[in-house]
N, C-alpha and C positions, 0 to 999 in steps of 0.2 A: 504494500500500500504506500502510494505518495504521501509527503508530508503536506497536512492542511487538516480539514475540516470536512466532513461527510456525513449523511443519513443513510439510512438501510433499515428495509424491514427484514429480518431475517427469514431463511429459510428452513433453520436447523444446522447446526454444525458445532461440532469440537475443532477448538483451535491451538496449535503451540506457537507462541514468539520464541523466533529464533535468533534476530537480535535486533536493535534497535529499542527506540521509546515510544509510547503514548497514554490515551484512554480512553476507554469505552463506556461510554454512559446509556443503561436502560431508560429511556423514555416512556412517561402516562403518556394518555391519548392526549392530556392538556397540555404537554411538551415539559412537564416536571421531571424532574432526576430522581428516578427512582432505584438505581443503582450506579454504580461505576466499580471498576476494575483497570488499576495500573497494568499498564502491559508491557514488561522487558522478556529479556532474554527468560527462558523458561516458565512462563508465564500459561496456564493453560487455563481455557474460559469454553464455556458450555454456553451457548446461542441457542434458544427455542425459537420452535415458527411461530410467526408474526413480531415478534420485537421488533421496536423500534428501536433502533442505535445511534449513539453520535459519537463517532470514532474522530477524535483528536490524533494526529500523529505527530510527533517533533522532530521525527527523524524517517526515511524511509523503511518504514518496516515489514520485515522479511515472517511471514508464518507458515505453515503447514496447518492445512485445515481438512478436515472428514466431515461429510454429511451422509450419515446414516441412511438417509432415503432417494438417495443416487444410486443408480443397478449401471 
């Protein structure tokens, strides 16, 4: 991911940071922060479908991600 500022509704996925910085904030439907999670180097974050996310990054961040409901 490029460094900046992004939305995403998810689709389901486990992810690892592999290095690099940022953070990933759960979004309400009213655009409140209903969670977040720092993301460096070994960092691993579970994504549900429909989240809404606002992924911060400070530095080009490299991950490895799986989604379970991909064949």
């Amino acid at each position: 991911m490029s460094s900046g500022v992004m939305h995403d509704i998810e689709v389901g996925e486990y992810l690892v940071v592999l290095s690099d910085y940022g953070i990933v904030k759960v979004l309400a439907a009213d655009g409140n922060v209903l969670q977040s999670q720092q993301l460096q180097a070994g960092s691993l974050v579970r994504l549900y479908d429909g989240m809404t996310t606002r992924w911060s990054i400070e530095e080009t961040l490299r991950k490895v991600y799986f989604n379970p409901k991909q064949q």
